[in-house]
Phi, psi and omega in degrees: 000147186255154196300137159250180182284136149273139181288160185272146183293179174292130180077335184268211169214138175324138148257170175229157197245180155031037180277135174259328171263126191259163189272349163303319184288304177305314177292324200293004247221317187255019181028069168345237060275133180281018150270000195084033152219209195281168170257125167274357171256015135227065185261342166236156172222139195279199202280323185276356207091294207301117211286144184292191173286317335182287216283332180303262189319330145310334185283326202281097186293164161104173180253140179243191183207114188317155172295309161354342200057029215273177174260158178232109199257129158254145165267137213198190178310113140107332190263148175097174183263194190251139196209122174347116183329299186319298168314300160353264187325321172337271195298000148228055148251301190282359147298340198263329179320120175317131142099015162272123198288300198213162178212146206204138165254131192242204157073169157005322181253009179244002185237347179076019156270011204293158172239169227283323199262015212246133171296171178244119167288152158225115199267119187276082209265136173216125172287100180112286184190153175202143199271076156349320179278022159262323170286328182278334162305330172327323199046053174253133162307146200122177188264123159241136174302133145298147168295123151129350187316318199280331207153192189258339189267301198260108207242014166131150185195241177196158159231120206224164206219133219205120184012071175070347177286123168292113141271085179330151150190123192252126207285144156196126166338036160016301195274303135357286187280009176264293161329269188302336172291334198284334169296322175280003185265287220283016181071026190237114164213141165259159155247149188205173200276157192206127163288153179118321180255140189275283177319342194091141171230145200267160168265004164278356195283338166282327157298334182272335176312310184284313166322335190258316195291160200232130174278147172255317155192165200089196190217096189257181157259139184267072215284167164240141194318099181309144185292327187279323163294340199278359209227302203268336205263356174290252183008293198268353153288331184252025137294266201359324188291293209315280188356291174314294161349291148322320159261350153290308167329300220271326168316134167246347178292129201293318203284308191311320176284338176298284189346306181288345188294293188328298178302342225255317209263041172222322175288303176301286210304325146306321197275335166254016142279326168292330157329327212247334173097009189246149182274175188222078142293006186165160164253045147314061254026032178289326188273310184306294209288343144300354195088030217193060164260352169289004179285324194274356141295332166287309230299344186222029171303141191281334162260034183290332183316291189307322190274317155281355172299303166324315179294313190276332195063030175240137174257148166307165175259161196241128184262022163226000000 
């Protein structure tokens, strides 16, 4: 029987119950290696012990390459980082769940900004359709999302506490993102409301996650900043500014106007980073690493329209 959720007390955090399986149980099941990752020839295992084709064929390290010419990184002896045991174990309990393609640490600690205090991402890739209530069988304490909870992009995961350690660990489509790099090889992205983003998250930004992200197990692609998006996504970012601009002008509301200024320096701050050929996982230091960090000073200047638009080197758009 699979675990369900309890709502969380006043003040507390949802717990889960009635785990026929504990996450101990699961790692001893997938026999970790005491080196800080996964054992790559037993990260699946057949019915018997005996490592499957599955686990073979994963043990085998290193990037191979599609006909497409996208790279493909396996995970294996030697790949990947060295990761606190309690995570260890994590990240093969949740490789071992049904319909999971892969599992990868991301976020802050797979790029080297992290701070001493900084949580640990874990991107959970699954093909076809996957049961929250396999995470919630763990029996770690904390919240897990329905899939689609979150957004269309980051569409949900959990937030779990791992021996006093925070841990994320964020659901993501496979079959969904395979679809949008082909659309980013060709210069094709929607942008869509995603909570967490002021600006919209483009639908290449789960790609540049597997470009960034360092696998733990399983097998993703490893695409690199497509010529075409690098050629479509300047363009269609800084009109979005200019726009936005353009309805600051037209704001007499103090708040309504900040917003578009904020969206404006964001947009911008995308269109020359894809310029630059660099991904966006968030807009978490998207305005420093464009450069445009003198903009947040403007924002409650009595001429700001005017003064960031000069900063950005976007004219508002004139709608007559």
């Amino acid at each position: 029987m699979l675990s369900t959720s309890s709502p969380a007390p006043a003040g507390g955090e949802p717990s889960t119950r009635n785990a026929p399986r504990t996450l101990a149980t699961c790692c001893a099941e997938l026999a970790i290696s005491r080196c800080g990752g996964l054992s790559p020839t037993r990260s699946r295992v057949s019915t018997y012990g005996t490592p499957s084709a599955e686990a073979r064929r994963r043990a085998r390290s290193g990037t191979s390459t599609r006909r497409d010419g996208t790279a493909v990184t396996h995970s294996g002896a030697g790949v990947g980082p060295s990761l606190p045991a309690p995570i260890a174990r994590l990240a093969g309990a949740l490789a071992a769940l049904p319909g999971v393609a892969a599992v990868v640490l991301g976020g802050s600690r797979a790029d080297g900004t992290e701070r001493p205090d900084s949580d640990w991402d874990l991107g959970l890739y699954y093909r076809g359709t996957f049961e929250p209530d396999h995470v919630r069988g763990l029996g770690l304490p904390g919240y897990v999302s329905a899939v689609g909870e979150w957004g269309p992009i980051v569409n949900g995961g959990a937030w779990l506490t791992v021996d006093d350690t925070p841990v994320d660990v964020l659901y993501r489509d496979l079959d969904v993102i395979e679809r949008w790099h082909d659309d980013a090889r060709h210069g094709r992205f929607d942008i869509l409301a995603q909570n967490g983003y002021l600006a919209g998250a483009p639908t290449y930004l789960p790609v540049g996650e597997l470009a960034i992200a360092q696998p733990l197990g399983g097998e993703l692609p490893r695409p690199g900043f497509p010529d075409a998006l690098a050629a479509a996504a300047p363009e269609r970012w800084n009109a979005r500014a200019s726009l936005a601009l353009m309805f600051a002008e037209l704001h007499a509301d103090a708040v309504a106007r900040t917003g578009q200024l904020a969206n404006a320096i964001l947009c911008a701050g995308h269109a020359r980073l894809a310029k630059r050929r660099e991904w966006v996982l968030n807009e978490k230091r998207l305005v420093e690493r464009a450069g445009l960090q003198e903009t947040a000073a403007l924002l409650g200047a009595p001429d700001a329209v005017q003064r960031i638009s000069a900063a950005l080197g976007i004219e508002p758009l004139s709608a007559r």
